[in-house]
C-alpha positions as CSV (number, residue, x, y, z in Angstrom):
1,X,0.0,0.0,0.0
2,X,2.8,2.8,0.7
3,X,4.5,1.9,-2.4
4,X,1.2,2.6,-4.4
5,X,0.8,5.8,-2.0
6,X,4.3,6.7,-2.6
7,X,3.4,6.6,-6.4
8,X,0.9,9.2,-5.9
9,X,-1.7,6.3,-6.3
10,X,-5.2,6.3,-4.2
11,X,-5.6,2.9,-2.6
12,X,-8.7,2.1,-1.2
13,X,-9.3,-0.3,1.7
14,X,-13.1,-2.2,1.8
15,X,-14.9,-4.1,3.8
16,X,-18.1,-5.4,4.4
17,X,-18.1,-4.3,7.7
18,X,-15.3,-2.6,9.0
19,X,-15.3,-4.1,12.1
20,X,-12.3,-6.3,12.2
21,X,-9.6,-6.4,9.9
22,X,-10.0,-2.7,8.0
23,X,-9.3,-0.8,11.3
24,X,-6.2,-2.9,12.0
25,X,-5.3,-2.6,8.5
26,X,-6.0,1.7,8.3
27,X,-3.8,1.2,12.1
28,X,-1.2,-0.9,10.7
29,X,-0.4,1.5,7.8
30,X,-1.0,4.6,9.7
31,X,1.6,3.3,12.7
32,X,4.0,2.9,9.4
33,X,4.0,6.3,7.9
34,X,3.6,8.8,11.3
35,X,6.0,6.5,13.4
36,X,3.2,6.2,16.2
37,X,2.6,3.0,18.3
38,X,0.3,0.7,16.4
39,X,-2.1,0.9,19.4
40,X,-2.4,4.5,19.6
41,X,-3.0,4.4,15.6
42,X,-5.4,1.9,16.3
43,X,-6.9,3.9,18.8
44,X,-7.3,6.5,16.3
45,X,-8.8,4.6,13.6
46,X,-11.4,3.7,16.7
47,X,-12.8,6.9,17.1
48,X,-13.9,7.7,13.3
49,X,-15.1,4.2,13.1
50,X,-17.3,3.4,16.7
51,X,-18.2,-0.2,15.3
52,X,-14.3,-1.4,15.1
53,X,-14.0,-4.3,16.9
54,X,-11.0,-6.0,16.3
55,X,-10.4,-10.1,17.2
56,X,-7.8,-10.1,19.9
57,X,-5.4,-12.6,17.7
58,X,-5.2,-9.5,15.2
59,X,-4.7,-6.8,17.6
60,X,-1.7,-9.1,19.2
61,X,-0.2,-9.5,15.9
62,X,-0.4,-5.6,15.5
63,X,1.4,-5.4,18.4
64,X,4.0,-7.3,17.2
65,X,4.7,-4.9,14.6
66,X,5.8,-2.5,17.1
67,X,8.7,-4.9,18.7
């Protein structure tokens, strides 16, 4: 995705629901490009989109990014 934004390119991320994977996705690539902690970008992403619920699996892999 940062390649394509890089390019100048829009990139668009979907889902159904945006519930799960979409806000760890938007947190994931927002972490990357402002150098934040993957949870606070996460928290972020949380409060323009109230339904995000994440699975815990997916937020502990998030984490992960970070170490």
């Amino acid at each position: 995705m940062k390649d394509l934004r890089d390019e100048g390119k829009t990139v668009f991320l979907h889902c159904a629901y945006a519930q799960t994977r979409t806000p760890v996705v938007a947190a994931a690539y927002g972490a990357l490009i402002t150098g934040s902690a993957p949870e606070d970008a996460l928290r972020r992403v949380s409060a323009v989109l109230p339904t995000a619920d994440p699975r815990p699996s997916i937020v502990a892999a998030l984490r992960a990014m970070a170490e």
